[in-house]
C-alpha positions in Angstrom: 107.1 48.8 206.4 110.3 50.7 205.2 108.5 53.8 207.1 110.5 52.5 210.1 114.0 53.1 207.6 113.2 56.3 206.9 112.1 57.6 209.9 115.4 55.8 211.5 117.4 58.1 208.9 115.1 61.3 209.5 116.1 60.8 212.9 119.6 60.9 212.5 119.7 63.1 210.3 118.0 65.8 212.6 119.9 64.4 215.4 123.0 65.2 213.9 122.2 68.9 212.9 121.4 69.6 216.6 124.3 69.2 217.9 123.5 68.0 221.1 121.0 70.2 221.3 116.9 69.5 222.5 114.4 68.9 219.4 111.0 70.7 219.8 109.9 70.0 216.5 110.4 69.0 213.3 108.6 70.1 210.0 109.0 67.4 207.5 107.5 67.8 203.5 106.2 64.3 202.3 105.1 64.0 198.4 102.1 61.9 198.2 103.4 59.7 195.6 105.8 58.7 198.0 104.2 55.7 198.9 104.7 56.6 202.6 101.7 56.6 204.8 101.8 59.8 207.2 100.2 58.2 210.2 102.8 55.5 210.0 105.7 57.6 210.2 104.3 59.9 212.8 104.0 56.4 214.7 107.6 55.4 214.2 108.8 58.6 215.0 107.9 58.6 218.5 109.5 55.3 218.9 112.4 56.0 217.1 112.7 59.6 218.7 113.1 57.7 222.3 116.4 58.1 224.1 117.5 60.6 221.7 117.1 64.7 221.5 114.2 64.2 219.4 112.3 62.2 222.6 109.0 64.1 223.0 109.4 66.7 219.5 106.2 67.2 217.4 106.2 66.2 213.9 104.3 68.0 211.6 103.7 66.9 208.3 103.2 68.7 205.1 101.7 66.7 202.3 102.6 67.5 198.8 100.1 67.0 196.4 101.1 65.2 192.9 101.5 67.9 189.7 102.2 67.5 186.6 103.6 70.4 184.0 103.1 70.7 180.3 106.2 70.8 178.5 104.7 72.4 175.4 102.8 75.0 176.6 103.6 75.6 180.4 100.7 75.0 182.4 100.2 73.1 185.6 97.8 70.6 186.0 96.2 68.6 189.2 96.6 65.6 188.2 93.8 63.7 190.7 93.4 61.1 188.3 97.8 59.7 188.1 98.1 56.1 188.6 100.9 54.0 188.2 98.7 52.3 185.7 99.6 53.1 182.1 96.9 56.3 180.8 97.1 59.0 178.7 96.9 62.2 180.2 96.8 65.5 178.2 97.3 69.0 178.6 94.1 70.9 179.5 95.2 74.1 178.1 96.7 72.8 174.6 96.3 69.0 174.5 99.9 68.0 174.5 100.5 64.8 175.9 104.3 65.9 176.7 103.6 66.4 180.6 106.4 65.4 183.4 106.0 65.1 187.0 107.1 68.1 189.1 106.1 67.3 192.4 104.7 64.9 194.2 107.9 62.6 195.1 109.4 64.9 197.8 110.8 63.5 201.1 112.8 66.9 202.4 113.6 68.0 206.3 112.0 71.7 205.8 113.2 73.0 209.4 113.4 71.9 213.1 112.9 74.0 216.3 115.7 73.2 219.3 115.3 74.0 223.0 117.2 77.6 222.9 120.3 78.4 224.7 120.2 78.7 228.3 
């Protein structure tokens, strides 16, 4: 389950940029080719999160959808059908097979909400 690595990191990492400070929330951006399951790190989050600022912050979780772009022609596709299975997959617009993953594999911190100043 190296969900429970990550979220130890996350943690930290968040930790760290509040400065002491009481964690409300945190807005995390999680590719779905990630191979993390969401429910899973929500879970380790609250147990992780215990003793520290983060104790009792929301996570909210915004799930990237895989894309693919054509490097001959431009266009974007939705790529529903990308495996890690070796297929051919082709540009709808011109046919190319010259596509390249553009997202998909993000794991980012997009923002976090602290308890304001008193």
């Amino acid at each position: 389950m190296h969900e429970l690595g990550i979220t130890r990191n996350l943690v930290a990492i968040v930790s760290e940029q509040a400065h002491g400070k009481r964690v409300l929330r945190v807005w995390l951006e999680m590719g779905t080719r990630t191979a993390l399951m969401p429910d899973a790190v929500r879970f380790c989050f609250d147990v992780v999160a215990q003793g520290t600022v983060l104790e009792g912050a929301v996570l909210d979780i915004l799930e990237i959808a895989a894309g693919l772009q054509c490097e001959e022609c431009g266009t974007y596709a939705d790529p529903d059908r990308i495996t890690d299975e070796k297929i051919v997959v082709v540009c709808a617009q011109c046919r190319s097979s010259k596509l390249r993953r553009r997202s998909g594999e993000e794991l980012n911190i997009k923002a976090m909400e602290v308890e304001p100043c008193a």
